[in-house]
C-alpha positions, 0 to 999 in steps of 0.5 A, spaced: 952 875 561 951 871 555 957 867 556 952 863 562 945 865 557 949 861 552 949 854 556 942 856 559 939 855 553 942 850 551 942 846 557 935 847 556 934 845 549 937 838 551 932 837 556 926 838 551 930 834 546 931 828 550 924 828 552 922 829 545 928 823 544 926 818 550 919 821 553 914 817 549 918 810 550 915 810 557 907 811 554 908 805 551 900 804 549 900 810 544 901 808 537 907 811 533 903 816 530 901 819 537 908 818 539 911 821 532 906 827 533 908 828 541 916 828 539 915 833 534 911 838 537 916 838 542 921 839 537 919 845 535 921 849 540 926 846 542 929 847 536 928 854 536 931 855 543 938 851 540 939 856 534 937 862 538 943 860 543 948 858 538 946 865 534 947 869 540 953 865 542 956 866 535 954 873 536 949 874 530 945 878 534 949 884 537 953 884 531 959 883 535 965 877 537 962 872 538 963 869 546 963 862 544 966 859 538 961 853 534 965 848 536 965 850 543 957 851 543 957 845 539 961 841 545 957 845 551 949 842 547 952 835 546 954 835 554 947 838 556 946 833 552 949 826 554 947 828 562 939 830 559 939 823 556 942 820 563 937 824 567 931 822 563 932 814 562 934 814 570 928 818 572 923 818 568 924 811 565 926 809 571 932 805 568 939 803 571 945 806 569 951 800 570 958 803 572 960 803 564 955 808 562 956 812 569 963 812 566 962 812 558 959 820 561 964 823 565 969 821 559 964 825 555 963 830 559 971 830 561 972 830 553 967 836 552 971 840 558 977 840 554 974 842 548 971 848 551 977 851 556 981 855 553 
């Protein structure tokens, strides 16, 4: 259970962080301390989910084996990561992704597939 817990989290950490990276971009008439404020209240939380997910993955909580090595959970939130920032700028900033970007992703993404496999 923890093993899919783990990229949950994650996955859910990299969509409040490239909201928090990219989201103000798009509200353009705000002045930089309202964008500023905006990202880091979004950031609390964030934060508080991405080390939630890595102590739980590297068991600290049960004090038992850890299910996913730092590296690894590092690998899994970069991943979420990358596709969270496409989705963001492609969505909700409306920005087209070129055949570079597209294929400078699925590299990542292969990259980080090989990291966590075991």
């Amino acid at each position: 259970m923890i093993k899919l817990v783990v990229p949950l989290m994650l996955l859910a950490s990299s969509v409040l962080m490239a909201f928090a990276w990219l989201g103000h971009i798009r509200f353009r008439s705000r002045g930089f301390w309202v964008a500023l404020l905006v990202s880091w209240f979004i950031v609390l939380p964030e934060y508080a989910l991405n080390v939630s997910a890595m102590r739980l993955g590297h068991g600290v909580y049960s004090g038992g084996e850890a299910v996913y090595s730092a590296a690894q959970m590092a690998a899994i939130n970069l991943c979420t990561g990358i596709l969270c920032i496409a989705l963001v700028s492609r969505f909700f900033l409306k920005e087209r992704l070129n055949g570079y970007q597209i294929s400078g992703f699925v590299l990542m993404a292969l990259a980080i597939v090989l990291v966590v496999g075991e």
